[in-house]
N, C-alpha and C positions, 0 to 999 in steps of 0.2 A: 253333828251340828257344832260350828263356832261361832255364836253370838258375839261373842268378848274378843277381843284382839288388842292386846296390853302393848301400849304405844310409849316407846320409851325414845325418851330427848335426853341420850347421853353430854354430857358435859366432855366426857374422858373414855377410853376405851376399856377402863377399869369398870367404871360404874355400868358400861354397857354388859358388860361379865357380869357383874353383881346382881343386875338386874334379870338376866336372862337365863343365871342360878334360879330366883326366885322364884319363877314363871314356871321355868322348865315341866314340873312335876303335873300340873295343872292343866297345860294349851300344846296346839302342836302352829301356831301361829303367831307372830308379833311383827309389828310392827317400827320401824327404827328411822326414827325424823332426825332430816341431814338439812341442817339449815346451815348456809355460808356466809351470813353478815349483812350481806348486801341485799340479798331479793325479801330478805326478813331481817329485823334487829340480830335474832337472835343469833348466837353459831355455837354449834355443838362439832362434835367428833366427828369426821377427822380434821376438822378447818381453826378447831382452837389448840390442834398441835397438842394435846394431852394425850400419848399414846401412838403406836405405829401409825404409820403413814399408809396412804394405802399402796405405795411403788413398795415399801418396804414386806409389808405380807404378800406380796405377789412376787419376792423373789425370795422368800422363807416357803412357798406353796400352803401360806396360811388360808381358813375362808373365815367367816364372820362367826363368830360363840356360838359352838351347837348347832353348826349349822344343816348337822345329817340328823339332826332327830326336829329341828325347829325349823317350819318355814316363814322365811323372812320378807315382809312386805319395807319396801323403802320408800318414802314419802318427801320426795324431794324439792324443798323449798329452798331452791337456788335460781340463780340466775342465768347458769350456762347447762340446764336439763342434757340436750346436748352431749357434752363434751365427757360428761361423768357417769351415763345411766349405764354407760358398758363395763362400767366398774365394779358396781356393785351386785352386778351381774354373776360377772367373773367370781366373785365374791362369796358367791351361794344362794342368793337373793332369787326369790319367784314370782316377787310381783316388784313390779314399779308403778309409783303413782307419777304422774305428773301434771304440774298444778297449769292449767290451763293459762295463763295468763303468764305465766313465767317465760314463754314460749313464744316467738311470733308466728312460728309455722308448726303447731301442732300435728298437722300431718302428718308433717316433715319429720318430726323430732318421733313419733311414733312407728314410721318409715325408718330411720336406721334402727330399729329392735327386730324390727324384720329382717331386713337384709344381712344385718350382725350374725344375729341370733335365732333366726327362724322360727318367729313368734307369729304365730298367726292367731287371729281373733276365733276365739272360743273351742279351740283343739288344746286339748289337754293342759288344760288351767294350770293344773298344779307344776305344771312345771315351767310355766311359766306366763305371766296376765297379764294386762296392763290397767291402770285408772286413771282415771280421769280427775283432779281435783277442781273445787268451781268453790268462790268465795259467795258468801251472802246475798250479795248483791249483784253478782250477775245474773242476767238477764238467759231465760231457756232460750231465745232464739238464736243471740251470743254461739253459743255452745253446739243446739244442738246436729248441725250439720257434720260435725267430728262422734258423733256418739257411735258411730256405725265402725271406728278405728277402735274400740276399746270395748272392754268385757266387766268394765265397772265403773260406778260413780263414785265418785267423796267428795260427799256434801261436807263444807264447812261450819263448827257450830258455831265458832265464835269467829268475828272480825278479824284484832289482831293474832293473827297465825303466824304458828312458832316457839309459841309460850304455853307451859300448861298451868293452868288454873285460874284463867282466864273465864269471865263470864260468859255466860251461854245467851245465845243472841237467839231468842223463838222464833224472829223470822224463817228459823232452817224448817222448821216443823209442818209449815203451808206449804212451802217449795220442793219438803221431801214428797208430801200428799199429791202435790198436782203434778209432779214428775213421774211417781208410779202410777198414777192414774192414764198420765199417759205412754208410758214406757213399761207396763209392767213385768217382761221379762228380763229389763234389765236391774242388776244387783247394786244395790244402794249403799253407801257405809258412809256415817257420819261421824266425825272426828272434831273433837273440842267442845268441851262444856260438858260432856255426856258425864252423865250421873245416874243412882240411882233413881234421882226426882224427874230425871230429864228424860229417862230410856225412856219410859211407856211410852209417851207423847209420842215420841222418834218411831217408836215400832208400829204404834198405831196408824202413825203416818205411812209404811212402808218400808222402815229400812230395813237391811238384812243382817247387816255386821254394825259393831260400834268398836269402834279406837277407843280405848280410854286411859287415860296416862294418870292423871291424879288423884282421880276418884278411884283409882285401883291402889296405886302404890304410895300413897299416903295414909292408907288404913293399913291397921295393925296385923291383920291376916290376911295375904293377899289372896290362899290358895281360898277363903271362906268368903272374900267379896267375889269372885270370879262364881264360885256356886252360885253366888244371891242373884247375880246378872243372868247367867245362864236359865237360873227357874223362868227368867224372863219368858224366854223361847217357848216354855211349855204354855202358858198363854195366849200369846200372841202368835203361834204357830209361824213362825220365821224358820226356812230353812234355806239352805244357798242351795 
């Protein structure tokens, strides 16, 4: 069981290493939010240029930190999903999220991981899945005619996305409830705000996985917050 999935918004491709040190001993999943400036404020690695480029690891035959022992979800809040998800593919990467709205032809943009990469929905996860992200505020009708192209959701917890430590917006907590009530075999993961005060509510609700970026790595032990979340699970009986 992986409850926890340690969402890290590198600045630099150092701190991505830094951070994936950390984790390492603990998870066998993370998380790695690639924001480009424009579809979000924010921009991390590779788009603030701190650190190889990703043409540059692809002709070194680099992949992403640890990438044979950790699998890497990428959570791409960009503007051209497009143009870049075969990147980080190539990369080591096993899942890709992509934010539904980022997108005009979601099908489409889930259709070339297919043909690329011969991703099909729900054969062999692990090696490679795809999600779904959906902000706050939209609407399940919005969406759900695309839920049949993907093998997970991510509920957003907070509005502005991109940023970690950012407040947690409750309205995800109804939306996670009335989404597995009515979707219940599909996998839920909530990303932003999650905390310890915020998990239960989220699990109660239904999710299966939490992203959590700063309520993990702003405490002093990460490898002893990652247990505290986990006991979660024994509880709430979450398993993917």
């Amino acid at each position: 069981m992986s409850l926890v999935i340690p969402a890290i918004l590198p600045k630099s491709f150092s701190e991505l290493k830094e951070k994936v040190q950390a984790i390492q001993p603990h998870v066998t999943k993370v998380q790695l939010d690639i924001c480009d400036g424009n579809y979000v404020h924010n921009t991390t690695w590779p788009y603030t240029g701190a650190g190889p480029t990703i043409e540059e690891m692809f002709r070194r035959g680099e992949l992403l930190p640890e990438a044979g022992t950790i699998h890497y979800g990428i959570d791409l809040m960009v503007s051209n999903p497009d143009e870049v998800l075969g990147d980080f593919i190539l990369l080591g990467a096993t899942r890709i999220i992509i934010h539904f709205k980022s997108t005009k032809d979601f099908k489409k943009t889930v259709g070339i991981i297919s043909r690329k990469y011969g991703y099909d929905k729900d054969f062999a996860p692990d090696l490679l899945s795809v999600g779904m992200a959906v902000p706050v505020d939209l609407d399940l009708t919005e969406y759900a005619p695309y839920l049949q192209y993907v093998d997970f959701v991510q509920f957003m917890g907070i509005v502005d996305i991109g940023k970690q430590g950012q407040k947690f917006d409750p309205r995800v907590v109804a939306k996670v409830k009335d989404f597995h009530k009515r979707y219940p075999d599909m996998t839920i993961q909530v990303d932003g705000g999650v905390s310890m005060e915020t998990a239960p509510a989220l699990l109660a609700a239904g999710a299966d996985r939490l992203a959590v970026g700063s309520a993990l790595f702003n405490t002093p032990n990460v490898g002893h917050t990652i247990k505290e979340f986990e006991k979660l699970s024994e509880h709430y009986g979450t398993y993917e």
